[in-house]
C-alpha positions in Angstrom: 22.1 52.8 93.5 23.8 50.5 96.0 24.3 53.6 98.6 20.7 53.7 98.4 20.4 50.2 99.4 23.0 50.6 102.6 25.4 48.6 100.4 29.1 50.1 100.4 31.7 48.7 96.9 34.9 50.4 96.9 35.8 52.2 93.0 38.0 49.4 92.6 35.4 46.2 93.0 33.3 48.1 90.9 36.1 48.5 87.6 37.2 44.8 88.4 33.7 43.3 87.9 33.0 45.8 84.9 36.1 44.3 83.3 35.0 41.1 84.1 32.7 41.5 82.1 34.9 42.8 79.5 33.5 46.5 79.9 35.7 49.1 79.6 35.9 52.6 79.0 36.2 53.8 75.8 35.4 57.2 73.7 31.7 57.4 72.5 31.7 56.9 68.9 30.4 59.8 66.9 26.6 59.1 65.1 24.4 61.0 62.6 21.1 62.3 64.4 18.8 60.7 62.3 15.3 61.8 63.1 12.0 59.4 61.7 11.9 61.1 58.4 15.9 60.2 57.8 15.1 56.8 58.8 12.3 56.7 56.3 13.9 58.0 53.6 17.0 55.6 54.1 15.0 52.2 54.2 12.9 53.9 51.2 16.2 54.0 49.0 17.2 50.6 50.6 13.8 49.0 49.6 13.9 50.2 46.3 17.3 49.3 45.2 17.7 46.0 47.3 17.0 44.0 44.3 18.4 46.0 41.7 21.3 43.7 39.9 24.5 44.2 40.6 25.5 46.1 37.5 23.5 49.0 38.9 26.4 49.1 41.8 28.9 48.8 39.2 28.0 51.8 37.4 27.9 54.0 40.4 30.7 56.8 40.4 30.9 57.7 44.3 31.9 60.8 45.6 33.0 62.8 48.4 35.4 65.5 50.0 37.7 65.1 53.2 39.8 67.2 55.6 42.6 65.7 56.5 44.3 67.3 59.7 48.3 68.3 59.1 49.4 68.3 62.8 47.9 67.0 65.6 44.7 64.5 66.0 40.8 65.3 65.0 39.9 63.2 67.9 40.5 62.9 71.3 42.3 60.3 72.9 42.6 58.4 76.1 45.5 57.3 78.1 46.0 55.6 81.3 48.6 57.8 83.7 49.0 58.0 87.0 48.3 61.2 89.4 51.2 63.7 88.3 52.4 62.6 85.2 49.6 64.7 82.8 52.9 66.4 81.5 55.1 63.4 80.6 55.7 63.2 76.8 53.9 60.0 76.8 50.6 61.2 78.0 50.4 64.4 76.2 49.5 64.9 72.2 51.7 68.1 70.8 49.8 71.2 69.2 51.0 74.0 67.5 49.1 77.1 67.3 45.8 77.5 65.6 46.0 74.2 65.2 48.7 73.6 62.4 46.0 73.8 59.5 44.2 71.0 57.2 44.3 70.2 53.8 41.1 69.0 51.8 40.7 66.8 48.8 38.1 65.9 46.5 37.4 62.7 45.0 35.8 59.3 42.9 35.6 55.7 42.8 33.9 52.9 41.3 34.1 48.9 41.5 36.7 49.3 39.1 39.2 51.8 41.2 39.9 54.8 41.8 39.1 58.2 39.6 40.4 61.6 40.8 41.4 63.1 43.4 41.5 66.9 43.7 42.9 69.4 45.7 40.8 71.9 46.7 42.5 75.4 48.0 40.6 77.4 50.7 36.7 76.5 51.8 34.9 74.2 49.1 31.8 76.0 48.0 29.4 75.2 45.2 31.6 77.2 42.5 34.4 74.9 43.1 31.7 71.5 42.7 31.2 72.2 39.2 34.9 73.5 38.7 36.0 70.1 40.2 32.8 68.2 37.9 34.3 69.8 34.7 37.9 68.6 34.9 37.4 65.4 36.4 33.9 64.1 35.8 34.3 62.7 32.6 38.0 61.9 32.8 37.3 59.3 35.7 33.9 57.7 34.1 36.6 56.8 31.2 39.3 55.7 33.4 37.4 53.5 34.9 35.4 52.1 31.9 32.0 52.5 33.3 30.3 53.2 29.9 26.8 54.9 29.2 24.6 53.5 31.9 27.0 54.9 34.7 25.8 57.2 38.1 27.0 59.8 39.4 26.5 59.6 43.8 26.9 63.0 46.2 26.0 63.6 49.3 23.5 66.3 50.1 25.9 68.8 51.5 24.1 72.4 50.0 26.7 72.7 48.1 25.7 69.7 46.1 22.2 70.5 45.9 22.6 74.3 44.8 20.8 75.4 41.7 23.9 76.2 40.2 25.1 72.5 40.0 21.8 71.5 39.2 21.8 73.3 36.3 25.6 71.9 34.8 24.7 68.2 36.3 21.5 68.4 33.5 23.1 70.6 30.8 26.1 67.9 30.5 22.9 64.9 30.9 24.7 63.3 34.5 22.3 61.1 36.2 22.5 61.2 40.0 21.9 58.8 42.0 19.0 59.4 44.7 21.0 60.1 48.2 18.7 60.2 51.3 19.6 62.6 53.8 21.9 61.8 56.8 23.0 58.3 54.9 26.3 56.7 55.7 27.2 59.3 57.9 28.9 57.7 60.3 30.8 54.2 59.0 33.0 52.8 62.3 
């Protein structure tokens, strides 16, 4: 835009006033698409439970799976080098090939602590949700001492929503909590 004008800035006048006023670069964080009917359906749930007491909250079992990286980093990172040193140890993050595999676990809480946490061998499908549900479902609602009036919250991954689960989660009487789609995706 300035060339346009006739006006010449050299790179570094521009960075100096950009830090000036305290911009700087940095990775883009990572965000859930969230198209008008996500939107809708997430200040729908919001509306409707916003004045809910807080025992509701307490009751809620909450739920999710996680791939945890063994060697190397998910994400990539910045550093500040100088013109020929890409290959110093400093500026370089080690690999090892195909990527030095992942492990994933499943696992609860409530506002009283932690339930279980489950190691799940291979890809998680919907067999292994109900699998995981069976041995541990019922063990951490007792651990944590959440009584009769307690929730059960997943998110809507398919696996989650299959028929299959459908069918255990109301043959063993589990109330699930409403979940829109695309919530809490993406906590900073």
């Amino acid at each position: 835009m300035l060339e346009e004008t006739g006006t010449k800035v050299s790179i570094s006048t521009v960075k100096r006033v950009l830090y000036r006023h305290n911009l700087k670069g940095r990775s883009e964080r990572k965000k859930a698409l969230l198209q008008n009917r996500h939107k809708k359906a997430r200040l729908r749930f919001a509306t409707a439970r916003g004045d809910k007491d807080r025992t509701l909250w307490r009751n809620v079992l909450w739920s999710d799976e996680t791939k945890i990286q063994l060697f190397g980093h998910n994400d990539h990172r910045y550093v500040w080098r100088k013109k020929g040193d890409a290959c110093k140890p400093k500026n370089t993050i080690p690999t090892v090939k195909h990527g030095g595999g992942n492990i994933m676990f499943w696992g609860c809480f409530a506002a009283g602590g932690t339930g279980a946490i489950h190691k799940i061998d291979g890809v998680m499908r919907k067999e292994n949700d109900v699998d995981i549900l069976k041995q541990h479902l019922n063990t951490s609602v007792r651990k944590l001492k959440l009584g009769r009036k307690w929730v059960f919250q997943m998110d809507n991954d398919t696996k989650h929503t299959s028929k299959v689960l459908a069918k255990w989660l109301k043959d063993n009487k589990v109330k699930v909590l409403e979940w829109p789609s695309q919530a809490l995706t993406s906590i900073p």
